[in-house]
Structures are given as structure tokens and as C-alpha cells.
N, CA, C and O atoms as CSV, one atom per row, in Angstrom:
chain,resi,resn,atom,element,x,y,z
A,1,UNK,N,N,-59.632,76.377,-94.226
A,1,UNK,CA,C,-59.386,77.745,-93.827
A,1,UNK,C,C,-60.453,78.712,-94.330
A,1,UNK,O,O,-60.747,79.654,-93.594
A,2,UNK,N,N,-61.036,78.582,-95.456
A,2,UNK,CA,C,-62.273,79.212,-96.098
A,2,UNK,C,C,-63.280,79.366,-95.507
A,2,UNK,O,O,-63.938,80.392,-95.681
A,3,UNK,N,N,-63.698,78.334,-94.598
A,3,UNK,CA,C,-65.008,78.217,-93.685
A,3,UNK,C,C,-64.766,79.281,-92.656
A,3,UNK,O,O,-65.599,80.170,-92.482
A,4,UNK,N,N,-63.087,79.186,-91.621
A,4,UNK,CA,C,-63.032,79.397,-90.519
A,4,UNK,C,C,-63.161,81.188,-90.707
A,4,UNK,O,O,-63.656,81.961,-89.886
A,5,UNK,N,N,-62.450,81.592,-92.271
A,5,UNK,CA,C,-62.767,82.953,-92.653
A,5,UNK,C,C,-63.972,83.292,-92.577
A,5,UNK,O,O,-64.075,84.420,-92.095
A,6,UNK,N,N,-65.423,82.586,-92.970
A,6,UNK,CA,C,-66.596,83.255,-92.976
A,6,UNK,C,C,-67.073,83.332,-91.501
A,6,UNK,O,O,-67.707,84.336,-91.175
A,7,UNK,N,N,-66.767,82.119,-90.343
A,7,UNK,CA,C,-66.836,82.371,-89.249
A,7,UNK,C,C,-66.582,83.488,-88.765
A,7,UNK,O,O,-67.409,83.850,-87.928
A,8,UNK,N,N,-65.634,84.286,-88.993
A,8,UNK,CA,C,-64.127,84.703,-87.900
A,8,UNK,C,C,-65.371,86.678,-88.928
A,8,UNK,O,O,-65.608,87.774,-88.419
A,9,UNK,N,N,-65.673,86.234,-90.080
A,9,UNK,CA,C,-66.112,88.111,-90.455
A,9,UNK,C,C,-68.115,87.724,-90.155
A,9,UNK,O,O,-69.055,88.516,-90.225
A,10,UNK,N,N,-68.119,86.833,-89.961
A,10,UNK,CA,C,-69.681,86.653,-88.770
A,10,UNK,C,C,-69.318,86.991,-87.954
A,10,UNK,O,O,-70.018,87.920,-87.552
A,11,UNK,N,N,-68.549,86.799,-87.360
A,11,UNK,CA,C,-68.663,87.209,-85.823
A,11,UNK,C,C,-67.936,89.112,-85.567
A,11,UNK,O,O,-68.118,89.816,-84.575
A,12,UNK,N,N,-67.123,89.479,-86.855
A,12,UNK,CA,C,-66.844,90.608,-86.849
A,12,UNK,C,C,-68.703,91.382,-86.851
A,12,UNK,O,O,-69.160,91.895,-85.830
A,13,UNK,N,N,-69.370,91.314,-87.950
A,13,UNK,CA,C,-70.435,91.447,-88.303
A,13,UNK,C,C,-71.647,91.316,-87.308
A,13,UNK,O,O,-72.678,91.971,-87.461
A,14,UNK,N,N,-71.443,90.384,-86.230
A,14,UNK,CA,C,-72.926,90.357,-85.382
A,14,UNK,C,C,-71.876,91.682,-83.884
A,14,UNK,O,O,-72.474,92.491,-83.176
A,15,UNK,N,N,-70.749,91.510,-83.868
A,15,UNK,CA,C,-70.299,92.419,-82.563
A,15,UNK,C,C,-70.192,93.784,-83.377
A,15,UNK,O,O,-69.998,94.720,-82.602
A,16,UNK,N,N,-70.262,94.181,-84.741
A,16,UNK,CA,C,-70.518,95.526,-84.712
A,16,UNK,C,C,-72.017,96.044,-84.835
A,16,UNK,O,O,-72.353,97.101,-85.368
A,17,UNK,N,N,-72.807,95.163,-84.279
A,17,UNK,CA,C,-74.111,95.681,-84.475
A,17,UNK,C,C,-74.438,94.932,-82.739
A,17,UNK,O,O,-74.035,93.912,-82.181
A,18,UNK,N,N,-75.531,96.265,-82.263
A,18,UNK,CA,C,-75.906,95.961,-81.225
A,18,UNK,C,C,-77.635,94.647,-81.302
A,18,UNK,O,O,-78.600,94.801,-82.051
A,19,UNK,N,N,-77.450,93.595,-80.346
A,19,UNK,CA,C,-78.482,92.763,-80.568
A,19,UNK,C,C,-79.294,93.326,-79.598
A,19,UNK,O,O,-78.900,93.611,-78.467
A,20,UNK,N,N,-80.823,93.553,-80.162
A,20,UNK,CA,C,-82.155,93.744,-79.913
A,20,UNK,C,C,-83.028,92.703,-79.465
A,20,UNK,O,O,-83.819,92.435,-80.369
A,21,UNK,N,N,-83.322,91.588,-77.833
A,21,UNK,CA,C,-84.362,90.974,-78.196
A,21,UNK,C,C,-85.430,91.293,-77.499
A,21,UNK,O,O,-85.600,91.722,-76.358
A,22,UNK,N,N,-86.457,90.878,-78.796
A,22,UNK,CA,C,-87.564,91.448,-78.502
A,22,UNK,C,C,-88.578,90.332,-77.844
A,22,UNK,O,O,-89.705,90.657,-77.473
A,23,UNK,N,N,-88.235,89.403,-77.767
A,23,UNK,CA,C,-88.918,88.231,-77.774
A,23,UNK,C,C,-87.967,86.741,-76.465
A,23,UNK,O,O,-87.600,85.588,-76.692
A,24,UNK,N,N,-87.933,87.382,-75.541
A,24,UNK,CA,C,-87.414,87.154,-74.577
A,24,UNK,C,C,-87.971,84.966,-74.274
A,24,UNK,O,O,-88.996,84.324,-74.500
A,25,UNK,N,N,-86.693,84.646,-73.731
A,25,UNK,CA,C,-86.693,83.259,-73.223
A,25,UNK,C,C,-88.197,82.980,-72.106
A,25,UNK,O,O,-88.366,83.429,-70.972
A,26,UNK,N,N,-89.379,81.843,-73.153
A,26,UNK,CA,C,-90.046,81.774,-72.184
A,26,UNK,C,C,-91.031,82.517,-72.340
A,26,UNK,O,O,-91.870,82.502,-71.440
A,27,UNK,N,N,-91.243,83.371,-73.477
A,27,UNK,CA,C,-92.572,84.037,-74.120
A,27,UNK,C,C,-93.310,83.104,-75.059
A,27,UNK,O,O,-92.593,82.339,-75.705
A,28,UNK,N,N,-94.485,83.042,-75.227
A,28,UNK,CA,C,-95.380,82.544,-76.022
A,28,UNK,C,C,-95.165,83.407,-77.503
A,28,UNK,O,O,-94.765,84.568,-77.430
A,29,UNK,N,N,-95.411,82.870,-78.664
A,29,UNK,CA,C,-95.234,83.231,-80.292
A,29,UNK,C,C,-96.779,83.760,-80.100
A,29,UNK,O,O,-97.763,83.094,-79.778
A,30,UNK,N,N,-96.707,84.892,-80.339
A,30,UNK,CA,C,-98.418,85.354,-81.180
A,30,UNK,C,C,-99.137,84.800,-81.565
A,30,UNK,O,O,-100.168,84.589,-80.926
A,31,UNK,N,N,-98.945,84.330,-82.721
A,31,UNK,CA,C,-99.959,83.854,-83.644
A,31,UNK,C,C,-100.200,82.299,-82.608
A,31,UNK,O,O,-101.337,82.150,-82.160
A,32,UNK,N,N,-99.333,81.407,-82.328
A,32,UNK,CA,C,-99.505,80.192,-81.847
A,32,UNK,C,C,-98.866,79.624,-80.106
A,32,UNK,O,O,-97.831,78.992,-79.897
A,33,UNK,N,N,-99.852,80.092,-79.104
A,33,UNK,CA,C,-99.615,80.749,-78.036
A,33,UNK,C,C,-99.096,78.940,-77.110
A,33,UNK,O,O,-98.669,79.072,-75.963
A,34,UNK,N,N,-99.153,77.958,-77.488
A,34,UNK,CA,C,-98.626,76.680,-77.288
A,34,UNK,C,C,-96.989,76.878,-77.387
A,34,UNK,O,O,-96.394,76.504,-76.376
A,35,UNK,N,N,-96.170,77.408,-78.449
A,35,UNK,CA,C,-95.276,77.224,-78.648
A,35,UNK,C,C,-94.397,78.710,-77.991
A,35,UNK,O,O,-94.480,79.899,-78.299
A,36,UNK,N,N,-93.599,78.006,-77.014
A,36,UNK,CA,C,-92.925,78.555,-76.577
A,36,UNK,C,C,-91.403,79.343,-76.802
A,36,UNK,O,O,-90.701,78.386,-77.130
A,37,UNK,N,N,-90.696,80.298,-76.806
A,37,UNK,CA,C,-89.623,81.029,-77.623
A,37,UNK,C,C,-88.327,79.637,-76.467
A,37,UNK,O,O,-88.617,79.449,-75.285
A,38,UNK,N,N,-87.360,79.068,-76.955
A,38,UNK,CA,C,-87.082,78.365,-75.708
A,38,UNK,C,C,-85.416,79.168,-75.637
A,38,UNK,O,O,-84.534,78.381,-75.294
A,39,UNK,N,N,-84.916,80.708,-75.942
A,39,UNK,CA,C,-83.676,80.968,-76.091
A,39,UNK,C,C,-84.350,82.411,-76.319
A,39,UNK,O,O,-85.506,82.427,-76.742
A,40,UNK,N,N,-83.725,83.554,-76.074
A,40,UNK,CA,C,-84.063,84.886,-76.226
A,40,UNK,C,C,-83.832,85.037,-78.541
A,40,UNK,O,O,-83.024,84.728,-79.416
A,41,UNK,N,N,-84.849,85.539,-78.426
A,41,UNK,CA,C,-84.448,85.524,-79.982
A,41,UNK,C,C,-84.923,87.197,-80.327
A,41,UNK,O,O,-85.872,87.687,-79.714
A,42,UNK,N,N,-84.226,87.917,-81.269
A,42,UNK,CA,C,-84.689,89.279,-81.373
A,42,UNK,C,C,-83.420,89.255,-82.854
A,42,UNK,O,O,-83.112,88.252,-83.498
A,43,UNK,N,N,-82.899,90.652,-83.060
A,43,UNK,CA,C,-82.568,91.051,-83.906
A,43,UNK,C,C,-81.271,91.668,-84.005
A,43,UNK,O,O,-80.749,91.715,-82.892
A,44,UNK,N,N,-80.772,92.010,-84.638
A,44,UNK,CA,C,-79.301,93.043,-84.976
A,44,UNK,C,C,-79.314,94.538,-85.738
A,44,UNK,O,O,-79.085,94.903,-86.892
A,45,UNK,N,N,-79.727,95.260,-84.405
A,45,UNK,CA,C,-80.360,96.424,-85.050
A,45,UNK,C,C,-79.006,97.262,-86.407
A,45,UNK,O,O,-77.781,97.336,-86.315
A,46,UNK,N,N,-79.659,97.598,-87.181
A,46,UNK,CA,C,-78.930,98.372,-88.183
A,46,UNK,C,C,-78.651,97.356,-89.425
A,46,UNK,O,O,-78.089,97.831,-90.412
A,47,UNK,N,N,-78.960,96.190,-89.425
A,47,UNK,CA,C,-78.797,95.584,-90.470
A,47,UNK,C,C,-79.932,94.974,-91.442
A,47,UNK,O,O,-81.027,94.882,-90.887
A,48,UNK,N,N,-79.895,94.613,-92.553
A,48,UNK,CA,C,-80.824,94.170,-93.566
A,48,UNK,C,C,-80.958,92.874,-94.184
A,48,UNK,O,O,-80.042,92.449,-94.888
A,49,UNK,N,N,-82.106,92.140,-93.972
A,49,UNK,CA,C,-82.284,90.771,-94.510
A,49,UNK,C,C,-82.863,90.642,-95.358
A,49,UNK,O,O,-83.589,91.625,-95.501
A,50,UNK,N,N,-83.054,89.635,-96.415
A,50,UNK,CA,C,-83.579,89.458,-97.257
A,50,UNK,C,C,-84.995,89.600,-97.059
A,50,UNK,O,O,-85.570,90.006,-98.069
A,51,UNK,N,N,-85.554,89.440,-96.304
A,51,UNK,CA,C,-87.127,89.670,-96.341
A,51,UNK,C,C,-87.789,91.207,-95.892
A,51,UNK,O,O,-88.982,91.507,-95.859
A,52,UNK,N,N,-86.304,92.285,-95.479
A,52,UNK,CA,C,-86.034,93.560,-95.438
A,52,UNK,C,C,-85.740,94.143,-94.107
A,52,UNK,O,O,-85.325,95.268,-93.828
A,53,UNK,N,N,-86.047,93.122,-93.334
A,53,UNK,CA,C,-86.342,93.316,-92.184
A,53,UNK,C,C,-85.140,93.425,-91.263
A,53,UNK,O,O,-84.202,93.090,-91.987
A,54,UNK,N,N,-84.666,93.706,-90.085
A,54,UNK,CA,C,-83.434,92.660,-89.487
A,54,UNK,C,C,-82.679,91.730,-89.250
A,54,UNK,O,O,-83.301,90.847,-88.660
A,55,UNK,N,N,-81.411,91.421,-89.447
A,55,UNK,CA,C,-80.964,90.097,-89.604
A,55,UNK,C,C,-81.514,89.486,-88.265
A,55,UNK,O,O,-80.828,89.889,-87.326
A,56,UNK,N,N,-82.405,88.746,-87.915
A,56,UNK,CA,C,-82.775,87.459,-86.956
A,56,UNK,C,C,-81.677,87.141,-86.135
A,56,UNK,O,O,-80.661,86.954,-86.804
A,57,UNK,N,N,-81.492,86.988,-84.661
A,57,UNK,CA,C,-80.479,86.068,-83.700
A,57,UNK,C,C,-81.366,85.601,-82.721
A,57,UNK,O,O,-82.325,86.129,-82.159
A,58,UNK,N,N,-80.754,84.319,-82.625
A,58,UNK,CA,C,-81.447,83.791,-81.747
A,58,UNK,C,C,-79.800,83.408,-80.626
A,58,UNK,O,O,-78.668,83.060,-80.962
A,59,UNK,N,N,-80.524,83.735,-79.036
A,59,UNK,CA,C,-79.103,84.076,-78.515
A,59,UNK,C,C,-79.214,82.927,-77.297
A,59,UNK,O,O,-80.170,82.492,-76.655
A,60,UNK,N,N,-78.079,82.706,-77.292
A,60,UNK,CA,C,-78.344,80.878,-76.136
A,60,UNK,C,C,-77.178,81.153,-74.809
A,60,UNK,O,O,-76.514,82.189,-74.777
A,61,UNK,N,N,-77.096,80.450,-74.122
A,61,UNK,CA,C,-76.616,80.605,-72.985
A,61,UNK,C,C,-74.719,80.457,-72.706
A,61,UNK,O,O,-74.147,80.297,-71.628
A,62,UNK,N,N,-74.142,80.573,-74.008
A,62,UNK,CA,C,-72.710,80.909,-73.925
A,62,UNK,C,C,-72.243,82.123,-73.846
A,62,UNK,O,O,-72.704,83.049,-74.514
A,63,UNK,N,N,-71.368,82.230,-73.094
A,63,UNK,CA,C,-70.941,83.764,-72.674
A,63,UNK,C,C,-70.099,84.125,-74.153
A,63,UNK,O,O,-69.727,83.252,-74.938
A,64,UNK,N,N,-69.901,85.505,-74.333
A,64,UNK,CA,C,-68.759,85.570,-75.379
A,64,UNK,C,C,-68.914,86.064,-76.938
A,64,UNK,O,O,-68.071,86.251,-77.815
A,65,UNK,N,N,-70.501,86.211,-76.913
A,65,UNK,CA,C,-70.902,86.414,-78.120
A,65,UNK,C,C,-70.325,85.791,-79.639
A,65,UNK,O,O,-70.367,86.443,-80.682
A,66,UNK,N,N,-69.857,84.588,-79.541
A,66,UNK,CA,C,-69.348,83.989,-80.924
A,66,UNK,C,C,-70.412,83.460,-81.742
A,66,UNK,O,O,-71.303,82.839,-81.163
A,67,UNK,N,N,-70.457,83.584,-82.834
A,67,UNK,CA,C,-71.432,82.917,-83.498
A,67,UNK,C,C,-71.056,81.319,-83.575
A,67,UNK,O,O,-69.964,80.926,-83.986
A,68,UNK,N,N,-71.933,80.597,-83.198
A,68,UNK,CA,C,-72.388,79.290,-83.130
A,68,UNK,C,C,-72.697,78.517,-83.546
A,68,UNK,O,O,-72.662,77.356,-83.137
A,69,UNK,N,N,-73.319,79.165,-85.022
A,69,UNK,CA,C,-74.724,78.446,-86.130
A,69,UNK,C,C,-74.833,79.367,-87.141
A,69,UNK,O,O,-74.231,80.406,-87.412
A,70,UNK,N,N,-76.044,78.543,-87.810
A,70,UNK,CA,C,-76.878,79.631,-88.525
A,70,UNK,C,C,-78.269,78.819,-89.298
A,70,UNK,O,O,-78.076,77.944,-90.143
A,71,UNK,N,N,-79.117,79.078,-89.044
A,71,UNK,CA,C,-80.165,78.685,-89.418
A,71,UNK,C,C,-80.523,78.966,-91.054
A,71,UNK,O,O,-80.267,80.073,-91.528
A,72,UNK,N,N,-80.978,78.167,-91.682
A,72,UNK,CA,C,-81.284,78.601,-92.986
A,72,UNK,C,C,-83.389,78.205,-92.731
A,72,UNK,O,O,-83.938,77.135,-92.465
A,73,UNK,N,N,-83.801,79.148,-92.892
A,73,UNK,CA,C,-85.385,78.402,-93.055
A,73,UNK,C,C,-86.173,79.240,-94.255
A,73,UNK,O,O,-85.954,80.290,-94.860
A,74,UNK,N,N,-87.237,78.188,-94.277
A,74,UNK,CA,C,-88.008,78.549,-95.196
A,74,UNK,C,C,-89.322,78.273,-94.729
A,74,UNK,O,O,-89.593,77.211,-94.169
A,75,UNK,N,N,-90.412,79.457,-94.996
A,75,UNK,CA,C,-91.442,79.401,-94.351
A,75,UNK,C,C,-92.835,79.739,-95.783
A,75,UNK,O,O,-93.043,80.797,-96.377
A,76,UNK,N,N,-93.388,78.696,-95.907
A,76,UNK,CA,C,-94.106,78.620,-97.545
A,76,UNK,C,C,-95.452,79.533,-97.151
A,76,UNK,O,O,-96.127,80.041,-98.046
A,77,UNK,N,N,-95.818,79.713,-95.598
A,77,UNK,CA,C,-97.216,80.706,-95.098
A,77,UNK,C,C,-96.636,81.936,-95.574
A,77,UNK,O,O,-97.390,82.687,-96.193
A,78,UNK,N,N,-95.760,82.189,-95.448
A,78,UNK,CA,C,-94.955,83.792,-95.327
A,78,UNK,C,C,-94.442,84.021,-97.148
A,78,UNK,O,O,-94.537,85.068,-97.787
A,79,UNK,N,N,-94.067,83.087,-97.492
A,79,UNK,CA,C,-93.308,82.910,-98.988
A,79,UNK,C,C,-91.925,83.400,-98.853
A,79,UNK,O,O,-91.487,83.965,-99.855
A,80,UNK,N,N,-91.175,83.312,-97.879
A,80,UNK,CA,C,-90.013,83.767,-97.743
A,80,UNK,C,C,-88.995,82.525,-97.458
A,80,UNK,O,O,-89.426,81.374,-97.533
A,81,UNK,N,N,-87.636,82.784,-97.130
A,81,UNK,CA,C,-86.831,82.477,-97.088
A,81,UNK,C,C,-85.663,83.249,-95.720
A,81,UNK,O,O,-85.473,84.466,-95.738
A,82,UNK,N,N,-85.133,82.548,-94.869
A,82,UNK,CA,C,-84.327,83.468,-94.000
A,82,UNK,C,C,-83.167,82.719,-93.904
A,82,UNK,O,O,-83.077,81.531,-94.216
A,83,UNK,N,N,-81.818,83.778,-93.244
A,83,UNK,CA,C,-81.295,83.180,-92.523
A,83,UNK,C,C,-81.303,83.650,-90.858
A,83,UNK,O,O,-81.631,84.790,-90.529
A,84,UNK,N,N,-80.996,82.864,-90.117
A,84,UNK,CA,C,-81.028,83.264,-88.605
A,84,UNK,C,C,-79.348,82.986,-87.737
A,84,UNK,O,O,-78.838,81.873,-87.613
A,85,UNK,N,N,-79.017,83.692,-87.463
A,85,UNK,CA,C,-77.807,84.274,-86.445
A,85,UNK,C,C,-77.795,83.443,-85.042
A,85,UNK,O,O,-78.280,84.014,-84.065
A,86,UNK,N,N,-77.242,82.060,-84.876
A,86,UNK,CA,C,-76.982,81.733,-83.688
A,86,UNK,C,C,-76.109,82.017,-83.053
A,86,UNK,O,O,-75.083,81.560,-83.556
A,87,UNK,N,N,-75.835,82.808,-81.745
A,87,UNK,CA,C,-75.137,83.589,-80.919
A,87,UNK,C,C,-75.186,82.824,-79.801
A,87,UNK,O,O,-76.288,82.622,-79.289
A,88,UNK,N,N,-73.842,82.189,-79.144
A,88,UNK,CA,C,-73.149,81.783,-77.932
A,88,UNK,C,C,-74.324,80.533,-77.690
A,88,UNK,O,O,-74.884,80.410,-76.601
A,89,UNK,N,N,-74.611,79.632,-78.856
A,89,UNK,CA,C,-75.920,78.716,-78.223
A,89,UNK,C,C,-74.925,77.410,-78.438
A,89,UNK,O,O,-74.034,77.256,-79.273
A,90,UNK,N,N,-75.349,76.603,-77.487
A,90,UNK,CA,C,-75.140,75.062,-77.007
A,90,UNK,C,C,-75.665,74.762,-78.361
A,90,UNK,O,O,-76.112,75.540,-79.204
A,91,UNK,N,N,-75.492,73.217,-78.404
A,91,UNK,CA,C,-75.570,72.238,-79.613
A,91,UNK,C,C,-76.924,71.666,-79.280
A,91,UNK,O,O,-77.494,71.066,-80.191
A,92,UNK,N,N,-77.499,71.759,-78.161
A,92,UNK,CA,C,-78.610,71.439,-77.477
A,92,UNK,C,C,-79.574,72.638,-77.981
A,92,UNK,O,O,-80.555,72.445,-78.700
A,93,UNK,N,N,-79.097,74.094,-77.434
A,93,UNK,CA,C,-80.233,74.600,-77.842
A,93,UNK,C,C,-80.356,75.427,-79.305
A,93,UNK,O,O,-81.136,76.247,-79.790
A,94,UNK,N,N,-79.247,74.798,-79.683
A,94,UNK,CA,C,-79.165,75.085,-81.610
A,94,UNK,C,C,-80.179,74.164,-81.955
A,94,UNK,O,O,-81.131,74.646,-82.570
A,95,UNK,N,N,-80.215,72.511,-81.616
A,95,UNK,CA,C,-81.545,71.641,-81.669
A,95,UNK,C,C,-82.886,72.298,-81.357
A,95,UNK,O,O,-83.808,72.340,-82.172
A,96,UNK,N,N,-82.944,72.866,-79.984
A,96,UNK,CA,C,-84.405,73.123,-80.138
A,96,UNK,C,C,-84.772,74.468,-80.741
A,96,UNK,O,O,-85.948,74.828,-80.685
A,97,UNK,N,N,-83.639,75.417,-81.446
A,97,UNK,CA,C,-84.330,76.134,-81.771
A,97,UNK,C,C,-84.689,75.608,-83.511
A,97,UNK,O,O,-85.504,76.145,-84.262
A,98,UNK,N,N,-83.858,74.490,-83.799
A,98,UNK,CA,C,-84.325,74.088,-84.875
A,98,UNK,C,C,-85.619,73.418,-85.088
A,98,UNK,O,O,-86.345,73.530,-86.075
A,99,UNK,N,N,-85.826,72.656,-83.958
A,99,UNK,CA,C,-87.040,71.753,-83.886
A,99,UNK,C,C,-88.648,72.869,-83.504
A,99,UNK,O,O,-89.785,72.403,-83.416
A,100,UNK,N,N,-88.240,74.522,-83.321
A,100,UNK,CA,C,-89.144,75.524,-83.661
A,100,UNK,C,C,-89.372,75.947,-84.803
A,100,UNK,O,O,-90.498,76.411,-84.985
A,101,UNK,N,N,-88.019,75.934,-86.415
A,101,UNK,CA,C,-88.499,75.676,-87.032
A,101,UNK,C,C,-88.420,75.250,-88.231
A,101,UNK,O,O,-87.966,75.660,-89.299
A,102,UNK,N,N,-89.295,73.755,-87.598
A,102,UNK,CA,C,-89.355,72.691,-88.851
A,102,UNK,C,C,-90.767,72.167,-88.330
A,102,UNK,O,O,-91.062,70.974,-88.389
A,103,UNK,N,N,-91.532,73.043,-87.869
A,103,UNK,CA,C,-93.179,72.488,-87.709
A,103,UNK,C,C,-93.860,73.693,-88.610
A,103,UNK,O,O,-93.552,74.854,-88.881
A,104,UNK,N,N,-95.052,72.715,-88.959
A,104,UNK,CA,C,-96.431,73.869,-89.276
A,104,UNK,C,C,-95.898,74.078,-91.325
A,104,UNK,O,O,-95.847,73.187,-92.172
A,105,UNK,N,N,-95.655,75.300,-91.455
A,105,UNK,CA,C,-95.308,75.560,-93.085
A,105,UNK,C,C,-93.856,75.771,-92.932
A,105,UNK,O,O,-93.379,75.998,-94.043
A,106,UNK,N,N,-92.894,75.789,-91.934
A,106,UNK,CA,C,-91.678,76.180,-92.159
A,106,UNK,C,C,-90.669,74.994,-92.138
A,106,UNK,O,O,-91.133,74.006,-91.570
A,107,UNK,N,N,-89.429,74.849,-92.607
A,107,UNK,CA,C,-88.051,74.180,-92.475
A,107,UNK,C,C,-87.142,74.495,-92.433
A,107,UNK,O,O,-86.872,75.456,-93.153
A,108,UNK,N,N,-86.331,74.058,-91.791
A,108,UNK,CA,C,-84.751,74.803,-91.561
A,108,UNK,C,C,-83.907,73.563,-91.639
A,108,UNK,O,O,-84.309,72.407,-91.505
A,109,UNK,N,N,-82.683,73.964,-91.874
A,109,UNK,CA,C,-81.690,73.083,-91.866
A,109,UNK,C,C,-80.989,74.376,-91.009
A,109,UNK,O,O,-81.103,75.587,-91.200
A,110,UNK,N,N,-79.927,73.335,-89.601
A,110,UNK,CA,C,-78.667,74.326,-89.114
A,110,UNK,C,C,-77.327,73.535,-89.411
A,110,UNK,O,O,-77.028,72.344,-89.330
A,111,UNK,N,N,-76.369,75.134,-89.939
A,111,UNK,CA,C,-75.047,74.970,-90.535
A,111,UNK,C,C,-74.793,75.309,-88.805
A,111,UNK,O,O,-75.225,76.198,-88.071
A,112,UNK,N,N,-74.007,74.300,-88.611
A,112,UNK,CA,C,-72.872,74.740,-87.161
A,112,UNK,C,C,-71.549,74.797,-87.261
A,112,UNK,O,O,-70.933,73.947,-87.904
A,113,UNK,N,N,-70.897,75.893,-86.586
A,113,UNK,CA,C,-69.813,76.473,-87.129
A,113,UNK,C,C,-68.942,74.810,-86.163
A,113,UNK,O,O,-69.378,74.129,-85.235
A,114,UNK,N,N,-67.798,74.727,-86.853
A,114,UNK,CA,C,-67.118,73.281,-85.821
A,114,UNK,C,C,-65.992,73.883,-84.600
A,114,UNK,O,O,-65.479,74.994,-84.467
A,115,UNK,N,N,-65.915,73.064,-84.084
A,115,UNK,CA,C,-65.730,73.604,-82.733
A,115,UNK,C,C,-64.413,72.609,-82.668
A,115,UNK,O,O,-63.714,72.576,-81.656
């Protein structure tokens, strides 16, 4: 019941903040123009992450806005640490957004909420 509580005030938490993406399904990454964004990924405007910035979502093709996931990564180029907000994504594209990142200096492990 402990788990399904942190689920149930995530998902209070990503629907009182409006999601921002900036970085639309099918855009090329800046710095490394090979690797493709494969899920709309952007932000949760009004909120604060550890690296100061916006809490991170990456948003997948389930209707309903439930949170889905959550990415934990670590990126040793940057010296940081994140977490990332999976919103309404398949188990498929919770995979590939993991397999974006665990190349180059970064790793992630994804917590998936159970279904």
C-alpha cells in the first residue's frame, strides 16, 4: 500500500502542474544530431529539480496522464544526477526512452509503477 501511496501523490503532483514539451517526438538532441527524441519529452512548468531546473517528463502515447515510471539517471559529463517523470508511456517506450539514457556518460535505471 506504501508504493501505491507514492504513485497515487505523483500523479496528484504531475496534474497540478501544466507539462511543457519542448522537445517534440522525432527531433534530433543538439549536441548529438544521430540520436533521435523517440516520445515528446519537455518539462513541468512551476516545479524544481535537483539540478534547479524543471522536473523532466518524458510523455508516451497513453491517454490519461498517469504516471507510468520514473527514470533515475546519472550523467558523469554534466556531474549531475536526475529524476525523470514518465507520463501515460507503454513498457515499450519506457524501454526506449531508457536505452536514450544509458549511452555515452549517462545511466539510468527505470522504477515502473505495477500495473
Amino acid at each position: 500500500m506504501e508504493d501505491e501511496q507514492f504513485w497515487v501523490r505523483l500523479d496528484e503532483f504531475v496534474a497540478s502542474h501544466r507539462i511543457r514539451v519542448d522537445r517534440p517526438k522525432g527531433l534530433s538532441y543538439p549536441e548529438e544530431p544521430d540520436l533521435v527524441y523517440p516520445l515528446d519529452y519537455g518539462f513541468l512548468e512551476g516545479t524544481l529539480s535537483g539540478d534547479g531546473a524543471e522536473v523532466d517528463v518524458w510523455v508516451g502515447s497513453l491517454s490519461g496522464g498517469t504516471v507510468t515510471g520514473l527514470l533515475v539517471t546519472v550523467d558523469e559529463k554534466k556531474h549531475d544526477a536526475e529524476l525523470k517523470v514518465l507520463v501515460g508511456c507503454t513498457r515499450e517506450e519506457a524501454r526506449q526512452v531508457l536505452a536514450i539514457h544509458n549511452c555515452g556518460m549517462q545511466s539510468a535505471i527505470l522504477v515502473q509503477r505495477a500495473t
